[in-house]
Every structure is written in C-alpha cells, then in structure tokens.
N, CA, C and O of each residue as an XYZ file, in Angstrom:
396
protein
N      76.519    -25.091     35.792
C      75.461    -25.526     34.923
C      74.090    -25.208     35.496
O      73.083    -24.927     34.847
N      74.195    -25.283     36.633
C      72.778    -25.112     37.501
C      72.186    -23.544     37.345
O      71.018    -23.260     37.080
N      73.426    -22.482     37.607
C      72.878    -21.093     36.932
C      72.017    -20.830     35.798
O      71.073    -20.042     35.753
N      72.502    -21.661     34.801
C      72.274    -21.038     33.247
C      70.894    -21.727     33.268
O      69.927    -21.081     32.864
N      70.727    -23.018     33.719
C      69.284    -23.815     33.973
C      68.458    -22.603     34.312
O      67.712    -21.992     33.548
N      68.727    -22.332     35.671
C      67.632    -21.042     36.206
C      67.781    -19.717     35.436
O      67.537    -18.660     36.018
N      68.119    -19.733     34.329
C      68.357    -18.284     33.963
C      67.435    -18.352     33.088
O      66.705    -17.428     32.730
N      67.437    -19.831     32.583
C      66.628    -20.178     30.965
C      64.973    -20.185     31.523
O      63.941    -19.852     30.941
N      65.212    -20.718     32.913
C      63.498    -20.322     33.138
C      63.293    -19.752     33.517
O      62.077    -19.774     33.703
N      63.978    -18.570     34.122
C      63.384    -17.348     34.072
C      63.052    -16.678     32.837
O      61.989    -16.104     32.600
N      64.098    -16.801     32.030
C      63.338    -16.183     30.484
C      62.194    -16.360     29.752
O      61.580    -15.647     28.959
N      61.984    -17.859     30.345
C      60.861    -18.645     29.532
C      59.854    -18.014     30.417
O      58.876    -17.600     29.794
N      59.831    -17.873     31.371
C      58.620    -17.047     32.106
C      58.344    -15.775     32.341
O      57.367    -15.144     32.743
N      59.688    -15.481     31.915
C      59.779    -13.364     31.221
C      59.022    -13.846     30.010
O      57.811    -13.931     30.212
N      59.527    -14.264     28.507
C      58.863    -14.052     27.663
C      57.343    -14.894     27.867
O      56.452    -14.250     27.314
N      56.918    -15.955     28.411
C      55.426    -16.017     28.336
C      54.784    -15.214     29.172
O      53.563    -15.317     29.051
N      55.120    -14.483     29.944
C      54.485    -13.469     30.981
C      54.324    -12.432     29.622
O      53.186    -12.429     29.153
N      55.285    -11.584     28.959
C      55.217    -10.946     28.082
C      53.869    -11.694     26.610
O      52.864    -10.995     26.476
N      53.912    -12.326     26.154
C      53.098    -12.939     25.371
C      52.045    -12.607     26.148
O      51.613    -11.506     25.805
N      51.338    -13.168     27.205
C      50.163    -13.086     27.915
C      50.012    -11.522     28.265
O      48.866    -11.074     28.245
N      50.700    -10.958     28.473
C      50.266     -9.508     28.394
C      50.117     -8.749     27.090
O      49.666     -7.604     27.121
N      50.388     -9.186     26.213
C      50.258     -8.476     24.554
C      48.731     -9.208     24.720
O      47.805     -8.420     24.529
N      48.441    -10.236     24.962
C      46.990    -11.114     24.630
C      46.571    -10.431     25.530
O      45.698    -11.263     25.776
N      46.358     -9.555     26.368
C      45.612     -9.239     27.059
C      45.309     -7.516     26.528
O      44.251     -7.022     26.139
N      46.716     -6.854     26.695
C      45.973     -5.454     25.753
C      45.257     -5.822     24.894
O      44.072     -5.490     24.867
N      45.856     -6.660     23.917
C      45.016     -7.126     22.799
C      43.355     -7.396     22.630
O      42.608     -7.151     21.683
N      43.129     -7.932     23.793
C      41.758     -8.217     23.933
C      41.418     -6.906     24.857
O      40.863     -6.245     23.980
N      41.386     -6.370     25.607
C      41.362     -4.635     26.377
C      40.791     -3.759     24.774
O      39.646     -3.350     24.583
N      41.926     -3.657     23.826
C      41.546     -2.708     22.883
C      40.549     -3.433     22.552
O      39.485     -2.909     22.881
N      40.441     -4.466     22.014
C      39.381     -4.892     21.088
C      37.855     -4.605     22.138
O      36.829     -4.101     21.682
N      37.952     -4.861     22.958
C      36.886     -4.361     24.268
C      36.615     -3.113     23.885
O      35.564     -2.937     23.269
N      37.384     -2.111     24.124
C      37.626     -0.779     24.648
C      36.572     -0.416     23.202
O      35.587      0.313     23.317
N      36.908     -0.951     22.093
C      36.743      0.031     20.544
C      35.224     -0.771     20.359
O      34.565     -0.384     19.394
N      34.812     -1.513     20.941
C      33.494     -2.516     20.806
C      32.684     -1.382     21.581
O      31.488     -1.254     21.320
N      33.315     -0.519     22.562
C      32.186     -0.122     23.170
C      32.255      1.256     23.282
O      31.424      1.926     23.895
N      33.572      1.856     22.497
C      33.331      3.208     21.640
C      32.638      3.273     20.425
O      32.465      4.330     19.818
N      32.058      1.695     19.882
C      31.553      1.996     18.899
C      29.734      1.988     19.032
O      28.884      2.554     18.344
N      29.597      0.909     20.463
C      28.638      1.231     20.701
C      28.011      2.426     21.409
O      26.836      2.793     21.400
N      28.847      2.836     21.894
C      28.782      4.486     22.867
C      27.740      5.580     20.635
O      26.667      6.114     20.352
N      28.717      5.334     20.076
C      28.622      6.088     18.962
C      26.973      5.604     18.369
O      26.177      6.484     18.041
N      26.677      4.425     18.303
C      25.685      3.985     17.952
C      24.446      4.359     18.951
O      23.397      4.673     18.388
N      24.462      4.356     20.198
C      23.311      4.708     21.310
C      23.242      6.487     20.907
O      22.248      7.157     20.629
N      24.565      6.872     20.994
C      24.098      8.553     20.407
C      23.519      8.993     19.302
O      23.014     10.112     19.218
N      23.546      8.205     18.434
C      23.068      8.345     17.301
C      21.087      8.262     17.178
O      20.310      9.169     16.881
N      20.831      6.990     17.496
C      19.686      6.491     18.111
C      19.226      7.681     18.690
O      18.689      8.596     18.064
N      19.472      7.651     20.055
C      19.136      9.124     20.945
C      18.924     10.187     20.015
O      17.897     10.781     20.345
N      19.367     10.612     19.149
C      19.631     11.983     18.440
C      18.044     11.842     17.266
O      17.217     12.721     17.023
N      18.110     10.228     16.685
C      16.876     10.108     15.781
C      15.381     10.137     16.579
O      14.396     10.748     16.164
N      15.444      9.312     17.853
C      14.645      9.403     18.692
C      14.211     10.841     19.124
O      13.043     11.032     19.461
N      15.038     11.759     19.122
C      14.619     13.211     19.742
C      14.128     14.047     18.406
O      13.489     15.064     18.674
N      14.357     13.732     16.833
C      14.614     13.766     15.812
C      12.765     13.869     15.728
O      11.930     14.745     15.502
N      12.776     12.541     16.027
C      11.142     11.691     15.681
C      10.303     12.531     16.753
O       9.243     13.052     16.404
N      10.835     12.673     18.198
C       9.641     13.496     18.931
C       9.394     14.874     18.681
O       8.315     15.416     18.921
N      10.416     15.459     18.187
C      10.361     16.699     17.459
C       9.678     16.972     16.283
O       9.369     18.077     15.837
N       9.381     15.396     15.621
C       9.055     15.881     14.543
C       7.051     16.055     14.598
O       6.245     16.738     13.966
N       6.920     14.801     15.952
C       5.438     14.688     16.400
C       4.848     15.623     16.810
O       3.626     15.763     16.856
N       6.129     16.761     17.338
C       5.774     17.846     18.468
C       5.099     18.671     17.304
O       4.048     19.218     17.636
N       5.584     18.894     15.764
C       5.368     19.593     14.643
C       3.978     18.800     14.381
O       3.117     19.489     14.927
N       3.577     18.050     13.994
C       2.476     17.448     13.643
C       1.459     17.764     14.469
O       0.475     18.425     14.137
N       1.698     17.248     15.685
C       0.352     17.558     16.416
C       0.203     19.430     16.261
O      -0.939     19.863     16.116
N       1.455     20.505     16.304
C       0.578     21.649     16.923
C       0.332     22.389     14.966
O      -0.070     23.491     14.593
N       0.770     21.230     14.213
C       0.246     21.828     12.442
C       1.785     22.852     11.592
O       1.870     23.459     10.524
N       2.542     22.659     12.464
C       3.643     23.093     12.011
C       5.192     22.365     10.923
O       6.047     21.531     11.223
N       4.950     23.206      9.577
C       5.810     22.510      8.596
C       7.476     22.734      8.850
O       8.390     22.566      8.044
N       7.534     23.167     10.236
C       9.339     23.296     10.557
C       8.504     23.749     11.969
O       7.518     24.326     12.427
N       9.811     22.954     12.278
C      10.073     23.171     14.182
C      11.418     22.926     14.298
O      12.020     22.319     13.413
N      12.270     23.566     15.868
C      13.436     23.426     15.534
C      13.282     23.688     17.485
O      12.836     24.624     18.150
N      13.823     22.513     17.813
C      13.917     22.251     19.430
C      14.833     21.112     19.530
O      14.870     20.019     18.965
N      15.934     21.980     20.866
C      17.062     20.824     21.257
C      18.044     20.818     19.990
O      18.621     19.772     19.692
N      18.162     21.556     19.522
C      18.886     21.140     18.099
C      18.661     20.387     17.476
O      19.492     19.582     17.056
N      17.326     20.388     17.170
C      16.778     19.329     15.810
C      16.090     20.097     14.804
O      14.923     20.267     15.159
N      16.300     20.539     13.881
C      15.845     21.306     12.848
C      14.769     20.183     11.574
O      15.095     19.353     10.726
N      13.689     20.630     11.955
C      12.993     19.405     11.486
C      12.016     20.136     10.741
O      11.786     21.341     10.849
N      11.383     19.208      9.870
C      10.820     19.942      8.526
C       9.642     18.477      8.033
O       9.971     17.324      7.754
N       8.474     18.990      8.068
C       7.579     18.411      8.159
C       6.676     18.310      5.783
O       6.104     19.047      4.981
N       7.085     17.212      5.860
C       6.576     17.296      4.687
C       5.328     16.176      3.832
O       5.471     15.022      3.429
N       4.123     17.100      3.789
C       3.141     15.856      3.751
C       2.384     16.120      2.679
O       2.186     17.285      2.333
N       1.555     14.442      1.619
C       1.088     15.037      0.813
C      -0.238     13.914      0.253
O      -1.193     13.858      1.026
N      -0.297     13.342     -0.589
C      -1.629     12.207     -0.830
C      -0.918     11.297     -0.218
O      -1.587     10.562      0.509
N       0.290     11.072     -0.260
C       0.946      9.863     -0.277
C       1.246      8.961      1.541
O       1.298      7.788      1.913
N       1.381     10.410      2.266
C       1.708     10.362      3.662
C       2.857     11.555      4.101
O       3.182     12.293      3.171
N       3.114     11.659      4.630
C       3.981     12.594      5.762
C       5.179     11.936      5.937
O       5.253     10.722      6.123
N       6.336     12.858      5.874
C       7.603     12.430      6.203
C       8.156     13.370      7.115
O       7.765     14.537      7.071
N       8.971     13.028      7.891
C       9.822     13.721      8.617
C      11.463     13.709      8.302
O      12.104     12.661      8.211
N      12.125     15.239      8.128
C      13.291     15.392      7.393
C      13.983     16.235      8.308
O      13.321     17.100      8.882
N      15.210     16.134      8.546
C      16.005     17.101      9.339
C      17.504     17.040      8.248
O      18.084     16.029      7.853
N      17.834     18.470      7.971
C      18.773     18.458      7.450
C      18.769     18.236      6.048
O      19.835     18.436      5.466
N      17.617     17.799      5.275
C      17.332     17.339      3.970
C      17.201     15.646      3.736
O      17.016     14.981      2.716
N      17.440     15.167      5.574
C      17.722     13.763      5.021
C      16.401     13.325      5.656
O      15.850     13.991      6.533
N      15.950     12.253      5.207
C      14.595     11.463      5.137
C      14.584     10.967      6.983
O      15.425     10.073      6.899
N      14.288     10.983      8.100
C      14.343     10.403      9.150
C      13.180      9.547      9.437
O      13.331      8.388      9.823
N      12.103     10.048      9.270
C      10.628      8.684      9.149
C      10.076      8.770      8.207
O       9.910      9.941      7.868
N       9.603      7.920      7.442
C       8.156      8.213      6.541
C       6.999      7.022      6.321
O       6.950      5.854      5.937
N       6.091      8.077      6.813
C       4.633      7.578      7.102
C       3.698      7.333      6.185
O       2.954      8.306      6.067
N       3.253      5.895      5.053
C       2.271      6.320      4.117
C       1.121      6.028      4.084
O       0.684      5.490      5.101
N       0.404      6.199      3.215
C      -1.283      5.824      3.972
C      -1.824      5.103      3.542
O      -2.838      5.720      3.872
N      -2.288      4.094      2.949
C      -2.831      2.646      3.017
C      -3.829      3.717      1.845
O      -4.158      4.899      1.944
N      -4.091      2.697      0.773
C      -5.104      2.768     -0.238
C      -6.407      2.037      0.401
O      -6.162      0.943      0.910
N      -7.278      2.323      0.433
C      -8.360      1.203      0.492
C      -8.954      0.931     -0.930
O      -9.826      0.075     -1.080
C-alpha cells in the first residue's frame, strides 16, 4: 500500500510541475509577442521620424521631392499650409492660422 501512496505523489507533482510549466511558456509567449510588437511599433516611429527630417531637409533647401535614406518624400504646399507625403500618404501637415 505504501508504494502506490508514493507513486500517487509523485504524479501529483509530475502533473503540477507540468501545469506550472504550460503557465509559464504561456506567460514567455505572451512576453515574447508584447515585445515583437513593440520592436514593430519603435520601427515604425523611427521610419516617420526620418520621414519628417527628410521632409525639413526639403523645406529648408526649397525642394518639392527629396529622396534620402529611403524616404521618398514629396513636399506639398499651398494658402492653406504645407504637408509632407511619402508614398502618396499624408505623414505631417502644417496649417497656417488665419488672423
């Protein structure tokens, strides 16, 4: 009788050892994908940020396209204010106050 006693707690401490390790990948992935998603979000940022200095670099020297670092940027300004576009898509826009 004394065998089967120790057999049963060993199982019971095989399977909660097992449980506690599923809770633990479990929380690992959920980690892991929190900070592939923030990895994705800081590159993105970075990319608008270089986006935006590229687009200043065009402004200040009077140029309606500049294209540095791989940012193809396109300068478009009019009564209203100045925008900055890469790709066709809108990245800043600047407007100018009525007085």
């Amino acid at each position: 009788m004394e065998i089967i006693k120790n057999e049963d707690i060993k199982a019971y401490i095989l399977l909660e050892s097992l449980i506690a390790l599923a809770i633990m990948v479990f929380i690992v992935s959920l980690l892991l994908s929190a900070l592939k998603q923030s990895q994705k979000d800081i590159a993105l940022m970075r990319h608008k940020e270089e986006v935006v200095a590229t687009g200043l670099m065009a402004i200040q020297t009077k140029q309606r396209q500049l294209e540095l670092n791989g940012c193809h940027v396109t300068i478009n300004s009019d009564q209203g204010g100045l925008s900055i576009l890469e790709n066709d898509q809108e990245i800043l826009k600047i407007s100018r106050l009525s007085n």
